[in-house]
Biopython code that builds the backbone (N, CA, C, O; Angstrom):
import numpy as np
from Bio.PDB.StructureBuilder import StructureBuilder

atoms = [
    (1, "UNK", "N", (16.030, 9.232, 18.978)),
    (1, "UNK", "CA", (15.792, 7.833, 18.690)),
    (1, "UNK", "C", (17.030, 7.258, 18.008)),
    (1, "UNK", "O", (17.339, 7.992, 17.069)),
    (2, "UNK", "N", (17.747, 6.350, 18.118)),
    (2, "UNK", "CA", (18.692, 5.668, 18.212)),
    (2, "UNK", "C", (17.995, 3.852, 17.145)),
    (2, "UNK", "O", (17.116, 3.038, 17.428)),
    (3, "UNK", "N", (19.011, 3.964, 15.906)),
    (3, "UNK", "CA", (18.911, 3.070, 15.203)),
    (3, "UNK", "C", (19.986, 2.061, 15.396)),
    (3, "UNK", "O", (21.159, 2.108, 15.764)),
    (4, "UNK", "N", (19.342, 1.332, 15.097)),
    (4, "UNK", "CA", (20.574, -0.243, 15.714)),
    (4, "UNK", "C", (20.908, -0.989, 14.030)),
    (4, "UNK", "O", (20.066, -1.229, 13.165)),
    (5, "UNK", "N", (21.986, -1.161, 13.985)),
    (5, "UNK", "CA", (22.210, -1.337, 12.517)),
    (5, "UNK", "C", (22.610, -3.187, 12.761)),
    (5, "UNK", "O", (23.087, -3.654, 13.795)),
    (6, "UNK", "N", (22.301, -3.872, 11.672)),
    (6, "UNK", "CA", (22.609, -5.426, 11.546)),
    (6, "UNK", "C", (22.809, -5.423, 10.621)),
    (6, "UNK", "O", (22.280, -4.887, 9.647)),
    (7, "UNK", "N", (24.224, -6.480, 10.854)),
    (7, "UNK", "CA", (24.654, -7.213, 9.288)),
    (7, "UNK", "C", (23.522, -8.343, 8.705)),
    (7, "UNK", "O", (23.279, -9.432, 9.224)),
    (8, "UNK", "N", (22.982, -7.850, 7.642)),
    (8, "UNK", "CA", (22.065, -8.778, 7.230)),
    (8, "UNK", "C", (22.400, -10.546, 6.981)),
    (8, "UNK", "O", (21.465, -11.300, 6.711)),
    (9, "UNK", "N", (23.642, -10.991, 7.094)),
    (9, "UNK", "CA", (24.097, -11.843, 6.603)),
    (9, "UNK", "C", (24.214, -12.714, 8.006)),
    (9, "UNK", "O", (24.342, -13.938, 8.029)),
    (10, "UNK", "N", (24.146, -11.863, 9.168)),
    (10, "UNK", "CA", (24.016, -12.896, 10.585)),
    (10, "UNK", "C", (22.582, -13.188, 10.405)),
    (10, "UNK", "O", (22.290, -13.806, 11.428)),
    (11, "UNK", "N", (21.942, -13.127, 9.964)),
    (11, "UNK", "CA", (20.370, -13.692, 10.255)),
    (11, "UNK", "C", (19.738, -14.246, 8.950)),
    (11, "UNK", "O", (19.731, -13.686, 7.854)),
    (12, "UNK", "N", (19.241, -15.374, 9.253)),
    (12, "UNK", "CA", (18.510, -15.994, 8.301)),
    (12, "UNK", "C", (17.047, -16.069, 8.503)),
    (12, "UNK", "O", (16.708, -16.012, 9.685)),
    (13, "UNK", "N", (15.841, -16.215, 7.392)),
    (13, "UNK", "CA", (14.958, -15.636, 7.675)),
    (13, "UNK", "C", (14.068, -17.549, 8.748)),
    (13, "UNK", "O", (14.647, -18.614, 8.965)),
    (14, "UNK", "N", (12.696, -17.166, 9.081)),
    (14, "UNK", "CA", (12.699, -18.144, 9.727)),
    (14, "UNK", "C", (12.452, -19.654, 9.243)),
    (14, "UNK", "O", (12.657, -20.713, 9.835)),
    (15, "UNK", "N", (11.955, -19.398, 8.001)),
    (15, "UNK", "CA", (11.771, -20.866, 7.313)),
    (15, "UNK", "C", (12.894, -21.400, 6.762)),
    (15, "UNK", "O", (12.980, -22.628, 6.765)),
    (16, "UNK", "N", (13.861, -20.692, 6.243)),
    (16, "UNK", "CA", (15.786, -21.321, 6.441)),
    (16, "UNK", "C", (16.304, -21.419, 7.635)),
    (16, "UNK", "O", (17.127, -22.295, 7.900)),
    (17, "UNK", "N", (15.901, -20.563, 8.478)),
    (17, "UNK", "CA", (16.525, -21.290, 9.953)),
    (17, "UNK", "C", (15.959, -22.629, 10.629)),
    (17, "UNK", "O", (16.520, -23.220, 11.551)),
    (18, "UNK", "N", (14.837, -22.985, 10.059)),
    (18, "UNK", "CA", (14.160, -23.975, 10.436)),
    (18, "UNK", "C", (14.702, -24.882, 9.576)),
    (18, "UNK", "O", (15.024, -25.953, 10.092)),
    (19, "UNK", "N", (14.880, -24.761, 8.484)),
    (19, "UNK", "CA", (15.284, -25.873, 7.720)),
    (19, "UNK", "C", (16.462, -26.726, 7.889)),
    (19, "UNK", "O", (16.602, -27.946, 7.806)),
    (20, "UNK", "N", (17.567, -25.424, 8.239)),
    (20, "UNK", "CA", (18.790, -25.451, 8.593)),
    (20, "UNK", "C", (18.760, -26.358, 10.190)),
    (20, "UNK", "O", (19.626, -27.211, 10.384)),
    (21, "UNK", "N", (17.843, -26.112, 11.108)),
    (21, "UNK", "CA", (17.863, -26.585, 11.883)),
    (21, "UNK", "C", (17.305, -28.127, 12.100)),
    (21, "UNK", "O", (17.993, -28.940, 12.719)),
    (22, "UNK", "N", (16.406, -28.372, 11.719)),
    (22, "UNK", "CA", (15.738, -29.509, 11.339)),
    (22, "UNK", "C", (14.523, -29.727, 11.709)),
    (22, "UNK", "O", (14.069, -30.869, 11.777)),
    (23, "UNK", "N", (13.616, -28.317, 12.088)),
    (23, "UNK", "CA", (12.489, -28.455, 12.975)),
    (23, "UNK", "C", (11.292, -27.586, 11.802)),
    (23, "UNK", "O", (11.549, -27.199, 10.662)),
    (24, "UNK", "N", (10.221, -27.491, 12.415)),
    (24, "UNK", "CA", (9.253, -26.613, 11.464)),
    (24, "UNK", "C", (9.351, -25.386, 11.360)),
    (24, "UNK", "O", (9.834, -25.096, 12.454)),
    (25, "UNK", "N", (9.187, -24.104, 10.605)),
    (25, "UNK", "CA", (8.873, -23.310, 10.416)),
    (25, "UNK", "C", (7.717, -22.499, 12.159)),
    (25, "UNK", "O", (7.896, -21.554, 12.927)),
    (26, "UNK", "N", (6.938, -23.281, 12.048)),
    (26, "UNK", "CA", (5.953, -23.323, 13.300)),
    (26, "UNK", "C", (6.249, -23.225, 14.700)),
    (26, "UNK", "O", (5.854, -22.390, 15.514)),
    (27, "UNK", "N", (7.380, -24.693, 14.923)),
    (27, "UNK", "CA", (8.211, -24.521, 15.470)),
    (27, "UNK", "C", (9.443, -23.466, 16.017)),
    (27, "UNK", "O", (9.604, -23.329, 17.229)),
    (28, "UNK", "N", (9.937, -23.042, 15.451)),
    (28, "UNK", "CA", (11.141, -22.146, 15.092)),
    (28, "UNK", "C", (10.479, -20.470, 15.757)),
    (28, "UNK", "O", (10.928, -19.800, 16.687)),
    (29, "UNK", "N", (9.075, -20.146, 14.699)),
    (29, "UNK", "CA", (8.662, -19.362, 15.036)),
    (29, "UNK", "C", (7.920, -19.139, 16.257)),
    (29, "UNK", "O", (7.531, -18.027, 16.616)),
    (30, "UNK", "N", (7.727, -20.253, 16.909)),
    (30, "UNK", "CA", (7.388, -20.323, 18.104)),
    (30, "UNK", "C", (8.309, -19.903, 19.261)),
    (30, "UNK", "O", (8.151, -18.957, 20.032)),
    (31, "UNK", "N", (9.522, -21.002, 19.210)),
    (31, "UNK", "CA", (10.807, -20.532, 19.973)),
    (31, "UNK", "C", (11.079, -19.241, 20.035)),
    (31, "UNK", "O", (11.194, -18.798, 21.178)),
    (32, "UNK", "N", (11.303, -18.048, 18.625)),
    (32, "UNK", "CA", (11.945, -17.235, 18.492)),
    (32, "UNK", "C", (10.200, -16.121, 19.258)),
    (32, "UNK", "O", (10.710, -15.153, 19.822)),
    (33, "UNK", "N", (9.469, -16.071, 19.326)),
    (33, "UNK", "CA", (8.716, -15.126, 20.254)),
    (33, "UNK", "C", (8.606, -15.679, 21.654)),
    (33, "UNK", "O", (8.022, -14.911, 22.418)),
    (34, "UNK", "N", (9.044, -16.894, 22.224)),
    (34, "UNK", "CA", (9.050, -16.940, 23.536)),
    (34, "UNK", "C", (10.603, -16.842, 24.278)),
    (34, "UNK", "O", (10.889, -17.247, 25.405)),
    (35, "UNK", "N", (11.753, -15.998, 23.019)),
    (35, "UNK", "CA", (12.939, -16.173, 23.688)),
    (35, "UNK", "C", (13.780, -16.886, 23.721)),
    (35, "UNK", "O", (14.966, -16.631, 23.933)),
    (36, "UNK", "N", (13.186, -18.098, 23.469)),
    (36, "UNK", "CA", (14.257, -19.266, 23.829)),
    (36, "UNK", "C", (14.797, -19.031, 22.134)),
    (36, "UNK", "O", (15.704, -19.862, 22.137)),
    (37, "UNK", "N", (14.807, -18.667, 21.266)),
    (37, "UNK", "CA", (15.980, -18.585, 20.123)),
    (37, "UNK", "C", (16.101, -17.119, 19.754)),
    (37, "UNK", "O", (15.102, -16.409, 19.635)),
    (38, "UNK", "N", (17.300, -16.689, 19.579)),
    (38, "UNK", "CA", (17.446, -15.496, 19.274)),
    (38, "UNK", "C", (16.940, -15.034, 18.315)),
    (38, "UNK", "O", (17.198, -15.860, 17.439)),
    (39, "UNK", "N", (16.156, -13.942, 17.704)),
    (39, "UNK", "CA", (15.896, -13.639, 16.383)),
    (39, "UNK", "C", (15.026, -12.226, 16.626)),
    (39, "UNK", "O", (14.681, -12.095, 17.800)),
    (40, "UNK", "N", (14.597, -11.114, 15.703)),
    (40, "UNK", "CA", (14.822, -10.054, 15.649)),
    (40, "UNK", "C", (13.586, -10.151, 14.295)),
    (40, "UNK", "O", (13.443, -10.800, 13.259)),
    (41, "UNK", "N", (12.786, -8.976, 15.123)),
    (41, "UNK", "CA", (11.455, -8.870, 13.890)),
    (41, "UNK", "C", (11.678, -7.487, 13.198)),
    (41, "UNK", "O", (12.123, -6.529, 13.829)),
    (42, "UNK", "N", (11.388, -7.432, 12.035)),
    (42, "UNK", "CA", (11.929, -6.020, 11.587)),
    (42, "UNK", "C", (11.014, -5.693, 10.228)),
    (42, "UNK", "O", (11.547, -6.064, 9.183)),
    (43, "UNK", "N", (9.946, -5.166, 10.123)),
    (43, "UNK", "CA", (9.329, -4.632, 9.736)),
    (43, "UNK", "C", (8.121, -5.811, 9.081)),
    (43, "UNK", "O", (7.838, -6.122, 7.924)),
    (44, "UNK", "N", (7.655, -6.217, 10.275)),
    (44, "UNK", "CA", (6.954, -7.242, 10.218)),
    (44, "UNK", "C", (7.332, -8.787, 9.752)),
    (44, "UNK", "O", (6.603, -9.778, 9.727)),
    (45, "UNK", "N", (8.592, -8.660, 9.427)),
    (45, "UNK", "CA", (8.987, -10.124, 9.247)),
    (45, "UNK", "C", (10.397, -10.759, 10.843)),
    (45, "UNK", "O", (11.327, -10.335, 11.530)),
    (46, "UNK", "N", (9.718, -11.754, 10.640)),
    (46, "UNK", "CA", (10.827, -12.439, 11.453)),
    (46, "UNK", "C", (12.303, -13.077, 11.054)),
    (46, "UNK", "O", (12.404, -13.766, 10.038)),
    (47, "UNK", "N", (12.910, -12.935, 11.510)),
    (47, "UNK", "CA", (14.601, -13.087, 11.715)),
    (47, "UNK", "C", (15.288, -14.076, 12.691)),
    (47, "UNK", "O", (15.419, -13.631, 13.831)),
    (48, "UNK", "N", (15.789, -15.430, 12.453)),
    (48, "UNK", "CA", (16.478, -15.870, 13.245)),
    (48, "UNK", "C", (18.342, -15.649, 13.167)),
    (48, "UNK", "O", (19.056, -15.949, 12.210)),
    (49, "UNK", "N", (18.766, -15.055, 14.452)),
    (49, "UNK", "CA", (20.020, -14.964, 14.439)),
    (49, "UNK", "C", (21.002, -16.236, 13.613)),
    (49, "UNK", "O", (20.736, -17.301, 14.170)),
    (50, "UNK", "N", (21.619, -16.364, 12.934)),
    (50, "UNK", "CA", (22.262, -17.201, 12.043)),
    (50, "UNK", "C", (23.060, -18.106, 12.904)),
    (50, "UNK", "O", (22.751, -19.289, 12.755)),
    (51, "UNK", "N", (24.100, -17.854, 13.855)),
    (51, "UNK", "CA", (24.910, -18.406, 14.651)),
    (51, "UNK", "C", (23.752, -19.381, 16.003)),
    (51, "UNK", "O", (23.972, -20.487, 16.496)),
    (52, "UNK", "N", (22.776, -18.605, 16.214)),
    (52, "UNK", "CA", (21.810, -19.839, 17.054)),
    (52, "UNK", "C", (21.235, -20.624, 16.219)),
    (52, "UNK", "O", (20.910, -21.699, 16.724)),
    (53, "UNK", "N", (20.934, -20.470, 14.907)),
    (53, "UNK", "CA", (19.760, -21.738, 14.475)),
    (53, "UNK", "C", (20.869, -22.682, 14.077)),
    (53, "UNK", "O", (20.609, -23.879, 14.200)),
    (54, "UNK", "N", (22.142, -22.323, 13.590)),
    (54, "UNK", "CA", (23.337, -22.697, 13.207)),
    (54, "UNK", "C", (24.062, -24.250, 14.323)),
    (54, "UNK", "O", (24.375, -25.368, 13.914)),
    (55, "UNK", "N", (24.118, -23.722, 15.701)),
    (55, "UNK", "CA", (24.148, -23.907, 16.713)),
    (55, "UNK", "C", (22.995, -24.834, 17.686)),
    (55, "UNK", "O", (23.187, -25.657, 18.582)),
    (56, "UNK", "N", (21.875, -24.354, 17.136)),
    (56, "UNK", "CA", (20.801, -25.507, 17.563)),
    (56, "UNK", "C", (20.780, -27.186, 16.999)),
    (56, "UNK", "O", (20.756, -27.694, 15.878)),
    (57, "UNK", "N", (20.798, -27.629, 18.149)),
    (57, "UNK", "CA", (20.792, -29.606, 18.479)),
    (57, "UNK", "C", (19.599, -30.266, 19.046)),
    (57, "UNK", "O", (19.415, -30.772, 20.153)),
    (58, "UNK", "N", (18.859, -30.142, 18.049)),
    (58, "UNK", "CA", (17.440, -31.196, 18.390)),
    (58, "UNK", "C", (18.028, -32.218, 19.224)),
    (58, "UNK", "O", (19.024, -32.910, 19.012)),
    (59, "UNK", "N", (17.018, -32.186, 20.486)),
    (59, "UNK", "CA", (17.351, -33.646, 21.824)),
    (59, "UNK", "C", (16.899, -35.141, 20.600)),
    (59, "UNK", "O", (15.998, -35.119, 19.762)),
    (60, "UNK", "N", (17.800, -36.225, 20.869)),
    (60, "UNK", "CA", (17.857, -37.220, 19.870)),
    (60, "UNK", "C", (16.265, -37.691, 20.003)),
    (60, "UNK", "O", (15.898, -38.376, 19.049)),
    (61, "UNK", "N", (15.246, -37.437, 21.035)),
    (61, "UNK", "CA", (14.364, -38.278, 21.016)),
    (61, "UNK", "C", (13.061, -37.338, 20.749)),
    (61, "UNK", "O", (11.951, -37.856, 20.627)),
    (62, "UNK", "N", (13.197, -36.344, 20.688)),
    (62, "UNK", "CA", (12.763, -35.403, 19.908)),
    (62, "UNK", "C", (11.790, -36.068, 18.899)),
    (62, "UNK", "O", (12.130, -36.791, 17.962)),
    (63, "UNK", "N", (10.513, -35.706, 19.241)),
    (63, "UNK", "CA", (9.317, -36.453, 18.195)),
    (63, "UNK", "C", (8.668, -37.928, 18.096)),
    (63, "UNK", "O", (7.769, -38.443, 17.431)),
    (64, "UNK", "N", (9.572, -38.346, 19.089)),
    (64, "UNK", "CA", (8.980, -39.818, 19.059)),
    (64, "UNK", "C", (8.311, -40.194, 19.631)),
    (64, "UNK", "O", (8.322, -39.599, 20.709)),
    (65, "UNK", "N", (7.523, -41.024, 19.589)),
    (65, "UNK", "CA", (6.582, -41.806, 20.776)),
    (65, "UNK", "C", (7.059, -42.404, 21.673)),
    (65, "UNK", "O", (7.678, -43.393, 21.282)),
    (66, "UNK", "N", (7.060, -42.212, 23.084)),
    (66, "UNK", "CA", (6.976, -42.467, 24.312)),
    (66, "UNK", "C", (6.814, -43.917, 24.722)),
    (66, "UNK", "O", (7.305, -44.316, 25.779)),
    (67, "UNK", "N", (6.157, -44.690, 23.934)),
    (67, "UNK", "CA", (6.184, -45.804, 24.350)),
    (67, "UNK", "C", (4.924, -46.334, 23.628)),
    (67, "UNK", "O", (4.144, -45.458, 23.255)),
    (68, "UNK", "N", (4.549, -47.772, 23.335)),
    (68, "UNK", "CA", (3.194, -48.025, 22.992)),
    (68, "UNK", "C", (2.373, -48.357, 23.359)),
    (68, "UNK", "O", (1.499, -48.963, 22.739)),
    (69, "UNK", "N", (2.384, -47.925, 25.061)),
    (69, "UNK", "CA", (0.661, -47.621, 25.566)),
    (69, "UNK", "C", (0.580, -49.010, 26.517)),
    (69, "UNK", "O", (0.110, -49.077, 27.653)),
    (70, "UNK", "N", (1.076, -49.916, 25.856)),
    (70, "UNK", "CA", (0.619, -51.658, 26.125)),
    (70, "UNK", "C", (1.492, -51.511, 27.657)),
    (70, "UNK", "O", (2.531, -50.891, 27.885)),
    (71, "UNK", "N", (0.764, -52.209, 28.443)),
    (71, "UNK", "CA", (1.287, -52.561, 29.636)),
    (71, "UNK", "C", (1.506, -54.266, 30.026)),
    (71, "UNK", "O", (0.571, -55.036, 29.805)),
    (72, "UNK", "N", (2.506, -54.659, 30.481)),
    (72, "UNK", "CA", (2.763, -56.096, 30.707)),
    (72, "UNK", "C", (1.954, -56.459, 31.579)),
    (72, "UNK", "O", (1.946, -57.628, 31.966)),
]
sb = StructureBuilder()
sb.init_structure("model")
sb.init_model(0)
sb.init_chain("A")
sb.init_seg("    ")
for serial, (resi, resn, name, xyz) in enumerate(atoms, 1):
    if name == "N":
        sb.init_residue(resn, " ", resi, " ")
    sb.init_atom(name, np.array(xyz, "f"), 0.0, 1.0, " ", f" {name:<3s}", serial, name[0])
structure = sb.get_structure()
């Protein structure tokens, strides 16, 4: 069995990577188990890679409402 060693200092845990990023905790931890953000679970806690949450750019329209419903 073969141990994989990490610099603890590339990864931040997920509620600073979220913060850092600008999204929820909820969020974040969501991304990081479907893949789409890098991060690394390690003895029951979760890990986002430092250089992706670092690197992550919320789309500008991100959260807003769509429109207000009213039709002309």
């Amino acid at each position: 069995m073969s141990t994989r060693r990490i610099n603890p200092a590339d990864y931040l845990t997920i509620s600073r990577a979220a913060e850092l990023a600008g999204v929820s905790g909820f969020w974040m931890r969501q991304q990081v188990k479907k893949g789409t953000m890098a991060g690394v679970q390690i003895d029951g806690v979760w890990f986002v890679l430092r250089s992706a949450a670092e690197g992550f750019q919320r789309h500008p329209t991100a959260g807003r409402p769509r429109g207000s419903g009213e039709k002309a």
